[in-house]
C-alpha positions as CSV (number, residue, x, y, z in Angstrom):
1,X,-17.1,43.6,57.2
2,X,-17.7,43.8,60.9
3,X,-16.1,46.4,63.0
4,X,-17.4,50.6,63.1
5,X,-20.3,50.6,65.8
6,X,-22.2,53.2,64.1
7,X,-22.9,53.6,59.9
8,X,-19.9,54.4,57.4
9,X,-20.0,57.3,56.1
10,X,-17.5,56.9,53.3
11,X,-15.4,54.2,51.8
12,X,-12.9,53.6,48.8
13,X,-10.8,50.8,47.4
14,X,-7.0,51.3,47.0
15,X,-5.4,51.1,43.3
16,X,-5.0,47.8,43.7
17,X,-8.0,46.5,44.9
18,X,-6.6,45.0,47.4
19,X,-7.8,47.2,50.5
20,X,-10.8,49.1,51.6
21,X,-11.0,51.7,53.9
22,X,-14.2,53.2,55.3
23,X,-15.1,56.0,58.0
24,X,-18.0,55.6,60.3
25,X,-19.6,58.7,62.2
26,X,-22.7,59.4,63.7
27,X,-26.4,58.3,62.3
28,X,-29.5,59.7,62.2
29,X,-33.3,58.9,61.4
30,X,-35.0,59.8,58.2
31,X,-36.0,63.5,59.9
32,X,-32.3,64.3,60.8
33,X,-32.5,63.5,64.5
34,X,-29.6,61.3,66.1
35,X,-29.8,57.9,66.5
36,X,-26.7,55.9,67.3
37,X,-23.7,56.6,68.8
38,X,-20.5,57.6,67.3
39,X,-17.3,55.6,66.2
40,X,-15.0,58.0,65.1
41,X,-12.7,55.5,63.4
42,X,-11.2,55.4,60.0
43,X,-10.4,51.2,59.6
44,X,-8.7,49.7,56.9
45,X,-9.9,45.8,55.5
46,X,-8.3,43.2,53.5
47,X,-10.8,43.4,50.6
48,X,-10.8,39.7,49.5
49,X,-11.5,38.0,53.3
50,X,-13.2,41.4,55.3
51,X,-10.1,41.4,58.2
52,X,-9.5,44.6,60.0
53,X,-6.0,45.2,59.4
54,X,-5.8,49.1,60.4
55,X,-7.9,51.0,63.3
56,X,-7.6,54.7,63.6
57,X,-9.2,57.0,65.8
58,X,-10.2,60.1,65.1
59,X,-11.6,63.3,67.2
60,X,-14.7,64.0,65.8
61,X,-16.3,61.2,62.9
62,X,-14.5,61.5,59.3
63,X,-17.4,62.2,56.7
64,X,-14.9,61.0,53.9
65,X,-12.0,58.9,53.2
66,X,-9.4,57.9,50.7
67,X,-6.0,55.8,49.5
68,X,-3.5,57.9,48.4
69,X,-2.5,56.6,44.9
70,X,0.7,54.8,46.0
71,X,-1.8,53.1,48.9
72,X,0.6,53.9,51.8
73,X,-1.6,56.4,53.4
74,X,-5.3,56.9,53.9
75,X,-6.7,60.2,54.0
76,X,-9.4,61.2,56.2
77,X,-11.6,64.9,56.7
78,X,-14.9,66.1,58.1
79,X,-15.3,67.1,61.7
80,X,-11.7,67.7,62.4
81,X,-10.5,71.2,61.1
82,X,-8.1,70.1,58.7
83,X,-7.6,66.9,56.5
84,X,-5.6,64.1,58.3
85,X,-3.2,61.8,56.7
86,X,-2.8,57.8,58.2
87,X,0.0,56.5,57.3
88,X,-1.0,52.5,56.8
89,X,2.6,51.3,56.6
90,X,3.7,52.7,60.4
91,X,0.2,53.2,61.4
92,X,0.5,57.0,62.5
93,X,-1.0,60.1,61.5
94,X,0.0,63.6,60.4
95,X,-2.6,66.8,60.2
């Protein structure tokens, strides 16, 4: 799957299997110094062909993500103060 611009972070597969959903943030070298820019997106993917089917973008990068169990909303936390909730369905958000 094509899409973040810098490394994932995090990913996890709905219930299903049907869906993957990943958050990219900032990399660095082996040392700990930065590297790449960042993409601050959480995206959402058909898990059989690799299609982008969701883009959200976030403040600061996500360091981890995650379906909620009934898969209609994707959970994302790590730079932001709080943990943000993506609704896949509508494609809004929610703090």
């Amino acid at each position: 799957m094509r899409g973040h611009r810098s490394g994932v972070l995090s990913a996890d597969f709905s219930a299903d299997g049907m869906f993957v959903v990943s958050g990219s943030g900032p990399q660095y070298d082996v040392s700990g110094r930065f590297k790449a820019a960042v993409d601050h997106t959480v995206r959402v993917w058909d898990a059989q062909t690799g299609q982008e089917l969701h883009k959200f973008i976030c403040e600061k990068p996500p360091v981890a993500v995650a379906f909620a169990r009934n898969g209609q909303s994707v959970f994302s936390a790590g730079g932001e103060p709080y943990i943000r909730e993506w609704r896949v369905a509508t494609a809004a958000s929610s703090e």
